[in-house]
C-alpha positions in Angstrom: 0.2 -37.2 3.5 1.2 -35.8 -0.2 3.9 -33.4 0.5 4.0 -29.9 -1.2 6.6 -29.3 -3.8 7.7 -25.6 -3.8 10.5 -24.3 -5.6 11.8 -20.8 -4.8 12.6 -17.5 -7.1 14.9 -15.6 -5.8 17.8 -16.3 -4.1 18.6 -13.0 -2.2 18.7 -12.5 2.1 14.4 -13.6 2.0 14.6 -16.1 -0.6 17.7 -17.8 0.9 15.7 -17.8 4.8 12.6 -19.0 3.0 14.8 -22.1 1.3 16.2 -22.6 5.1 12.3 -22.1 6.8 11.0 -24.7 4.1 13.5 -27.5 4.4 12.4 -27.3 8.1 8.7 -27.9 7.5 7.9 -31.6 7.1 4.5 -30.9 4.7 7.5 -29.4 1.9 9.4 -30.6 -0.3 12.2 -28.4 -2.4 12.6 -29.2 -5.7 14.2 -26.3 -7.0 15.1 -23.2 -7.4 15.4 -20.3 -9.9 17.8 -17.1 -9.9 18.9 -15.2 -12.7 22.1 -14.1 -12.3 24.4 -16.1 -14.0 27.4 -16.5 -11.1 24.8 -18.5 -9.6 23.5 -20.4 -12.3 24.3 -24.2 -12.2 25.4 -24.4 -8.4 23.9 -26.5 -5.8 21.0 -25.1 -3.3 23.4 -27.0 -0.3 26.1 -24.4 -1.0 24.2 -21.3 -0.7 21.8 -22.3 1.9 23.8 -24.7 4.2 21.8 -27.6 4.5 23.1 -30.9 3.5 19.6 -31.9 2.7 19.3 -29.8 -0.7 22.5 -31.6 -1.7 21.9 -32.2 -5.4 19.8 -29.8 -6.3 21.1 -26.9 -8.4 20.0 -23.5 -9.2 18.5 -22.8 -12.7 18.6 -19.6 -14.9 14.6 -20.2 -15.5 11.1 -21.3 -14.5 11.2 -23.2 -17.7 14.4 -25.5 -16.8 12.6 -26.2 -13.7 9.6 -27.4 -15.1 11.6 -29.9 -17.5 12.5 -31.8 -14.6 9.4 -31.3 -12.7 6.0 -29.4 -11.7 6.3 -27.7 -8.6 2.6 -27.1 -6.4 3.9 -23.5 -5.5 6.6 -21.1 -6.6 7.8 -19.0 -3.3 8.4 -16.0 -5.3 11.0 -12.9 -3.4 12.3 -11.4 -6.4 11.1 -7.6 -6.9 9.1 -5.3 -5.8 7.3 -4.2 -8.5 3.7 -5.8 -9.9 4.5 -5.5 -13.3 7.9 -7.3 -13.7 6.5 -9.4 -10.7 3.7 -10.6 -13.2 6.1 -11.1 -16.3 8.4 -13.0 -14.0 5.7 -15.8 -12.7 3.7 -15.9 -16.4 5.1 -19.1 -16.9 4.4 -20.9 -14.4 0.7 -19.8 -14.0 0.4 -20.5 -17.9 1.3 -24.2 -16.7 -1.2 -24.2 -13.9 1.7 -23.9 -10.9 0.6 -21.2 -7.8 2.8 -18.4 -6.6 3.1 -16.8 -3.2 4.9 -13.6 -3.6 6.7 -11.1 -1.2 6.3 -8.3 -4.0 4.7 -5.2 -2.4 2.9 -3.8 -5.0 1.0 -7.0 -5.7 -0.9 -6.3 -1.9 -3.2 -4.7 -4.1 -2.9 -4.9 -8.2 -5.5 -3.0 -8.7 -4.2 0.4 -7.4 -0.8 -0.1 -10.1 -1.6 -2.4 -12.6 -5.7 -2.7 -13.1 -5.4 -4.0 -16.5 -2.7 -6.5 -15.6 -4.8 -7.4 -12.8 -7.8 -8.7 -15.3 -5.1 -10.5 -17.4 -4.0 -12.3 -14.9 -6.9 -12.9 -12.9 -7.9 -14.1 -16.0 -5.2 -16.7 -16.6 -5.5 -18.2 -13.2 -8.8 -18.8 -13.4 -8.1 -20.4 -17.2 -5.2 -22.6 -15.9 -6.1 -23.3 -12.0 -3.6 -21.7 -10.4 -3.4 -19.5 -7.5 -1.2 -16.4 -6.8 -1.2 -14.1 -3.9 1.2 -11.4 -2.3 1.9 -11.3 1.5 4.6 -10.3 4.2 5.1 -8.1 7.1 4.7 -4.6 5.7 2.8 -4.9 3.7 0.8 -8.0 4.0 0.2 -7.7 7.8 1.2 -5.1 10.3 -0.6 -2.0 8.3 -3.7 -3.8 6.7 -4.5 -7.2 7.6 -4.0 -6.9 11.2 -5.9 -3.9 11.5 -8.5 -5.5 9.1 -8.7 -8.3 11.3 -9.1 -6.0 14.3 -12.2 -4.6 13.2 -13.8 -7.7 13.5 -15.4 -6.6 16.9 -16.4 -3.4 16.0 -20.1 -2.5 15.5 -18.7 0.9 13.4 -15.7 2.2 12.5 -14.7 5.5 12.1 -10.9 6.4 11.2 -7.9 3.8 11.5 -4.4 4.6 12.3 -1.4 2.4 12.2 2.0 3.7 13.2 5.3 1.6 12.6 8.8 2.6 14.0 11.5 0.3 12.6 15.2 -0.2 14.0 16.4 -0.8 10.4 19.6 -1.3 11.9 18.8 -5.0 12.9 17.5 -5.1 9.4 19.2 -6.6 6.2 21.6 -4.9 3.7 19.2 -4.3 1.5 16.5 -2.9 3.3 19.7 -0.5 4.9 20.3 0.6 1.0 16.6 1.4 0.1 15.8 4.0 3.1 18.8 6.0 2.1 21.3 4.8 4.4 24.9 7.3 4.1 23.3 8.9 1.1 23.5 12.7 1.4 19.6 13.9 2.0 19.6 16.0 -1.6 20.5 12.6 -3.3 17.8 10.5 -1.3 15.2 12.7 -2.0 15.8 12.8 -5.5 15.3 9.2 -5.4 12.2 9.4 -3.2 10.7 11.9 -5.8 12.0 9.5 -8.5 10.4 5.9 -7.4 13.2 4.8 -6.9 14.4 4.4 -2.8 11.9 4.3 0.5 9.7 2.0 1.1 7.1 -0.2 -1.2 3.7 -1.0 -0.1 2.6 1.5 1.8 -0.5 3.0 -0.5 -1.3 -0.9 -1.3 -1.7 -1.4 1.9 -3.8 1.9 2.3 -5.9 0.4 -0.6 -6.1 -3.0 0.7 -7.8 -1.5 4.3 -10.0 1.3 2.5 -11.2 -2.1 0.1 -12.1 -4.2 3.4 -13.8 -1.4 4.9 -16.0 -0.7 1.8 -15.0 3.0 1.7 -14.1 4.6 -1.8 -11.2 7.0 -1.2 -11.6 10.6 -2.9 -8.2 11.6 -2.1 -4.5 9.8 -1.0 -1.7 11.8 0.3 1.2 10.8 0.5 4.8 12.5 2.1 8.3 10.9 2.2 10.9 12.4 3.8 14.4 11.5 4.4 15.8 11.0 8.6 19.2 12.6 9.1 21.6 11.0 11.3 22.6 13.7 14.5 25.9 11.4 15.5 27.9 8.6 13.8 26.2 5.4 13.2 28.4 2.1 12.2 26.0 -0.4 11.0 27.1 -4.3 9.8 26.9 -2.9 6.7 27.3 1.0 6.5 29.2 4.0 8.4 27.1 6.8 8.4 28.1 10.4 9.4 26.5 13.3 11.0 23.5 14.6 7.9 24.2 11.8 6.2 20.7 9.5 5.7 19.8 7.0 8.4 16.3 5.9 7.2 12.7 7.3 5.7 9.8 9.1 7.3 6.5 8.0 5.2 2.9 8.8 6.0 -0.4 7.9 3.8 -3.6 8.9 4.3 -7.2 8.0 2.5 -9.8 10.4 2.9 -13.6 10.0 2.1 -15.6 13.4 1.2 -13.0 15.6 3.0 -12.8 13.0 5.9 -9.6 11.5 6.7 -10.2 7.6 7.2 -7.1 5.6 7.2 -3.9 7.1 8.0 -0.4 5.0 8.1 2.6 6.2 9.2 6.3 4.6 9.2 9.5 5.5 10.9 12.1 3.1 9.5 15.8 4.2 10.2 18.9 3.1 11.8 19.0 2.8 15.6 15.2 4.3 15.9 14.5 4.1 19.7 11.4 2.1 21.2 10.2 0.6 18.2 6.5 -0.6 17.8 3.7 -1.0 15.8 0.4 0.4 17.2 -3.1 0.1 15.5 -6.0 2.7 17.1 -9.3 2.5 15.6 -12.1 4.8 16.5 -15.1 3.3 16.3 -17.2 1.4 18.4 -15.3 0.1 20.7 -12.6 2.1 20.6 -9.4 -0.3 20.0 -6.0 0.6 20.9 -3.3 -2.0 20.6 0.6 -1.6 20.7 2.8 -4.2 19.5 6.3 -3.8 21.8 9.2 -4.0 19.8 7.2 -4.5 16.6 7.4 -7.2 14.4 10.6 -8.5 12.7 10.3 -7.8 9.5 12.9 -10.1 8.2 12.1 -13.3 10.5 8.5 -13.0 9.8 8.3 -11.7 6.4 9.9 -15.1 5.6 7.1 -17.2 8.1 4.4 -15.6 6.3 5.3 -16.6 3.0 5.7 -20.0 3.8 2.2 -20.2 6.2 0.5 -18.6 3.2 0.8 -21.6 1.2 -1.7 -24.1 2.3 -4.3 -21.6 2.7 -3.2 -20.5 -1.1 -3.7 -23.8 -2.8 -6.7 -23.5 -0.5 -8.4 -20.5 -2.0 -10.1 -20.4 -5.7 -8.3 -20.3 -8.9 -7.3 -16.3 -9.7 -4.8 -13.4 -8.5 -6.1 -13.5 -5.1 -6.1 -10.7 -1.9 -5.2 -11.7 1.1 -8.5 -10.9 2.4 -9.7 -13.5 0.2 -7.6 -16.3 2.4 -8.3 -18.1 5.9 -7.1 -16.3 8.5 -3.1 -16.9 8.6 -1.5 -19.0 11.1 1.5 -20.6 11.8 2.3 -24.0 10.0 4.1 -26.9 10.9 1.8 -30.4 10.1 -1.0 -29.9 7.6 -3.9 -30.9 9.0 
C-alpha cells in the first residue's frame, strides 16, 4: 500500500500533536514541515516533537522549500484562524496541485466570510486537482456535523439546539488566552467587540447546519459576553483573581421568517462544572442526546484532522464542506 505523504503547517500545541498522531499511523508518511517563525527555522522535527523517527527532517520557513525537496499528498494545515490569511497561506501548494486539511474555523463555511475567495479558490482546485477542506471539534463536529448527522432519522425537523460547556481549564495555553483568561472584563469585551478574543467558528457552524438543512436564514444574532471568576483560579498557565475573566459566554441563533431555527450556545471557561455537549432537535422524532463530559477539544481536534485525510483525497477536486465528505471515522489501516 502507497503511503500518504503529509507535511504539517504549523508548529504550535495542535500542529505539534498532529506531527506526534501522524508518525503513529502506518498509512503516513512525514516529509516535512513548515513554520514561520524564524527561531524555528532550520531545526529538526525529532527535537520539537520527540520522536526519534523524524530524525532528519528539519523545519522550513516555506511551502516552497518543501516542495524543492518533495511533493507532499496533503498539507495538515493549524496555523490561523482566519479564511483569508488561511487561503493566502495554502495558495501555493494548491497552485501545485497538493490538498490541505485545515483546522481554521472560519473556513467551516467560506462562504459566510469570504464569498469571493471562496469562487477563487474553488476555482483553483478544481484547475490544479487538489482538495482542501476545514474540520475539528468546534467547529467541524460537535455544533454542526453531529447534529447534521443526527437528522438523518428524522422525517421533519423543526428547531435545533446544541449547547456546549467547556472546562477550558484542561485546555491549552492558547485557548486559556483567547476566552479572556485574567483579563479585567472592560478589556475582554473590548476585544470581543473588536474580533479579536472569544471563540471562532461559531456562526460558520450556524451556517454550515442552516446550509444542510436547506433553510435560508433571514436573521443571525449573535451575543458574547465575558464569565467572571467569583474565587481564585490557578491554572497551568494563568492566576486569575476574583472579577478577573475566566472564559466566554457565546450564543448564535438563525432564524427563518421570524422563526428561530438553529440556536448554539457555548460556555467555555476555567473550571466550568459538569461539562457536556447536548444536541435536541424538535422534529419528528424528537432527539435529545447528551454527550457526558463533552468532547476533548484538544485530543480530538487533532484525530479529526488526521481521519479527514483519506476521505479528502477521496472527495472531488475544489474547496470542499465537510458535508461534501464520507462520514468521518477513525483511521488506522487504509482500506
Amino acid at each position: 500500500m502507497k503511503k500518504v505523504k503529509v507535511a504539517q503547517f504549523g508548529l504550535g500545541p495542535i500542529g505539534l500533536a498532529s506531527l506526534q498522531l501522524a508518525a503513529s499511523n502506518p498509512w503516513m508518511e512525514i516529509v516535512g514541515a513548515i513554520d514561520n517563525d524564524p527561531a524555528k527555522a532550520g531545526r529538526s522535527l525529532a527535537e520539537f516533537t520527540g520522536l526519534g523517527s523524524l530524525d532528519g527532517l528539519t523545519v522550513s520557513p516555506t511551502l516552497e522549500e518543501v516542495f524543492r525537496d518533495t511533493q507532499p499528498d496533503v498539507i495538515l494545515h493549524t496555523a490561523t484562524s482566519r479564511a483569508r490569511a488561511t487561503l493566502e497561506q495554502m495558495r501555493p501548494a494548491l497552485e501545485f496541485g497538493v490538498s490541505v486539511a485545515s483546522t481554521c474555523e472560519e473556513l467551516i463555511f467560506p462562504k459566510l466570510k469570504v464569498p469571493e475567495l471562496f469562487e477563487e479558490y474553488h476555482a483553483l482546485c478544481r484547475h490544479t486537482g487538489a482538495r482542501m477542506v476545514a474540520t475539528g471539534v468546534n467547529p467541524g463536529f460537535v455544533m454542526d456535523l453531529l447534529p447534521i448527522c443526527l437528522t438523518g432519522v428524522c422525517r421533519s425537523v423543526d428547531h435545533i439546539k446544541v449547547e456546549r460547556i467547556v472546562d477550558a481549564t484542561t485546555r491549552r495555553q492558547p485557548l486559556q488566552a483567547k476566552i479572556g483568561s485574567g483579563q479585567s472584563p472592560a478589556e475582554f469585551r473590548t476585544k470581543l467587540h473588536a474580533g479579536k478574543a472569544g471563540h471562532a467558528g461559531l456562526r460558520e457552524s450556524l451556517a454550515l447546519v442552516a446550509h444542510a438543512m436547506g433553510w435560508t436564514l433571514d436573521a443571525i444574532d449573535e451575543r458574547s459576553e465575558p464569565v467572571v471568576a467569583r474565587h481564585e483560579i490557578q491554572t497551568e498557565f494563568f492566576t486569575v483573581a476574583i472579577g478577573q475573566v475566566c472564559g466566554i459566554h457565546q450564543r448564535v441563533s438563525g432564524s427563518v421568517a421570524g422563526v428561530e431555527k438553529i440556536s448554539l450556545e457555548i460556555q467555555m471557561y476555567l473550571e466550568a462544572p459538569a461539562p457536556h455537549d447536548t444536541i435536541v432537535i424538535s422534529g419528528r422524532p424528537n432527539l435529545n442526546m447528551t454527550i457526558a463530559g463533552g468532547v476533548a477539544g484538544d485530543d480530538a481536534t487533532v484525530a479529526s484532522l488526521i481521519n479527514v485525510v483519506p476521505r479528502l483525497l477521496a472527495a472531488p477536486a475544489g474547496l470542499r464542506l465537510l458535508t461534501e465528505l464520507a462520514v468521518p471515522s477513525c483511521v488506522r489501516v487504509l482500506a
